[in-house]
N, C-alpha and C positions, 0 to 999 in steps of 0.2 A: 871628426876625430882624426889624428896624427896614427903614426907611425906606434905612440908610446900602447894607444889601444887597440892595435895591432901585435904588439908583444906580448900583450894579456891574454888576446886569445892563444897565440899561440904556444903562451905558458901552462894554458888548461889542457890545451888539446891530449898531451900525452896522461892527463889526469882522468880522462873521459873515454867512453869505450862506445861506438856505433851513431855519435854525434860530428862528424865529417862532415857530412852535407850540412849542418849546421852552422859550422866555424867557414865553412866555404861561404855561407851566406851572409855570414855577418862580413866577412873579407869582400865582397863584392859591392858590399855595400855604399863603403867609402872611394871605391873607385867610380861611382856614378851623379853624374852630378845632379843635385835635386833637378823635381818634375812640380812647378807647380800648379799647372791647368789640366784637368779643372782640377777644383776643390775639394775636398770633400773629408767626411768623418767616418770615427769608427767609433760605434755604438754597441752597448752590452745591453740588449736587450731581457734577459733572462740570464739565469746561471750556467746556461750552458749555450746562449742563443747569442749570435751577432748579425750585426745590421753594417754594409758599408753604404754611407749614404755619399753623392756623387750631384756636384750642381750643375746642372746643364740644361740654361735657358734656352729656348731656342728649337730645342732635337725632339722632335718624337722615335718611335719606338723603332721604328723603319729605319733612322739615323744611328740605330747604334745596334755594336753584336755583340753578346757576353759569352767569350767561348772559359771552360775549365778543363785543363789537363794535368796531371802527374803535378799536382800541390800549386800549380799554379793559374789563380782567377786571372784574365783579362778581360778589359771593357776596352773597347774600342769602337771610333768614330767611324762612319762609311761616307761622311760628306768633308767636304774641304770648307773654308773659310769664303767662300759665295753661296754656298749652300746647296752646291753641285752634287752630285752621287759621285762617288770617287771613281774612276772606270767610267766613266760618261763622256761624253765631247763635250768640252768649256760652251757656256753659251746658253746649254738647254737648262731651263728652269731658273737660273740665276737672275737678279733683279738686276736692271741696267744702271751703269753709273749713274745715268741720268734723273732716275728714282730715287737714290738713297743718297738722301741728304745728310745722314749722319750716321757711322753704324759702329755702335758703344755695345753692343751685344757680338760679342764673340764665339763663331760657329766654328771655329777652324777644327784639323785636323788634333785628335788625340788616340794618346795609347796608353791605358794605365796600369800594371800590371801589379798584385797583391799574394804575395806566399801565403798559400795554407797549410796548415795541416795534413798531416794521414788522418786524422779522425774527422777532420770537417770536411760537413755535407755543403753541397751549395744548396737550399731549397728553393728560391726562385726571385725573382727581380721583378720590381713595379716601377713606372716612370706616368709622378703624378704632379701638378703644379712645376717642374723645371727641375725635378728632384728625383735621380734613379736610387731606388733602395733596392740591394742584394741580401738577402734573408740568410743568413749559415746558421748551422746548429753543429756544434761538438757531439760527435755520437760516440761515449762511453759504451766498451762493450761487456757482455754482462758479469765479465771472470774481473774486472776492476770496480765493478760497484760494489757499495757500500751491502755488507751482506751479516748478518748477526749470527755468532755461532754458537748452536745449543751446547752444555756443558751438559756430558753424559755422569 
C-alpha cells in the first residue's frame, strides 16, 4: 500500500480514542519489507482458538525458541544455514562440503515476529512432521460475555 492508505489512517485516527498503538502498527507496516521464510499459516481453530502453523523441515525442537512479550510472539531459529548452533565455532557439527551433494532443504537463519493481542494467550507449541504449531486462545473476560438479564 502507498502513501494514499496512509491518509486513511490517518483520517481515522482523530475519529478514534486509545487505538494509537494500532494506527502505529498498521504505519510500520508498510515500511517493512515482506519476510517470506519460512512459511507459514494462520488457522481458526475454534471460536476463539488459533493456530499459527510454521514449516520448518529440517529443525527440531532444540533448533528453535519461542519467546512472547508485551503483544508480541516471536519464533526464532538458533542454527544458521550449515546447521551449526548459532554462538558455536563454524566447523563443529556441520556436514563437510564434501558430503553434501546437494542441499535443497533450507536450514538458515530465521526470525518471525506476529502481533497479539491483550487478550490472547499463547498456550503452547508442537513441532511435529517439519510443522511448528503455536496454540493461542482469545481469553474473553467475564464482565464481556454474553450474560442474560432477568427482567424484574
Amino acid at each position: 500500500m502507498t502513501n494514499k492508505a496512509l491518509s486513511i489512517f490517518n483520517q481515522l485516527r482523530p475519529l478514534s480514542v486509545g487505538f494509537d498503538d494500532m494506527f502505529d502498527h498498521f504505519e510500520s507496516m508498510f515500511d517493512v519489507p515482506a519476510v517470506n521464510y519460512p512459511p507459514y499459516n494462520l488457522v481458526k481453530t475454534g471460536s476463539h482458538k488459533f493456530d499459527i502453523e510454521i514449516a520448518l523441515a529440517g529443525f527440531n525442537k532444540k533448533d528453535i525458541e519461542i519467546t512472547s512479550e508485551y503483544n508480541t510472539l516471536t519464533i526464532e531459529s538458533k542454527v544458521n544455514s550449515f546447521g551449526e548452533s548459532l554462538g558455536v565455532a563454524p566447523g563443529k557439527g556441520a556436514p563437510k562440503e564434501k558430503d553434501m551433494i546437494h542441499k535443497g532443504i533450507s536450514k538458515r537463519y530465521f526470525k518471525r515476529s506476529f502481533t497479539i493481542a491483550d487478550d490472547v494467550e499463547v498456550k503452547g507449541a508442537e513441532l511435529k512432521d517439519g510443522l511448528l504449531k503455536v496454540s493461542m486462545e482469545k481469553i474473553i473476560p467475564d464482565a464481556k460475555k454474553l450474560k442474560t438479564i432477568d427482567i424484574k
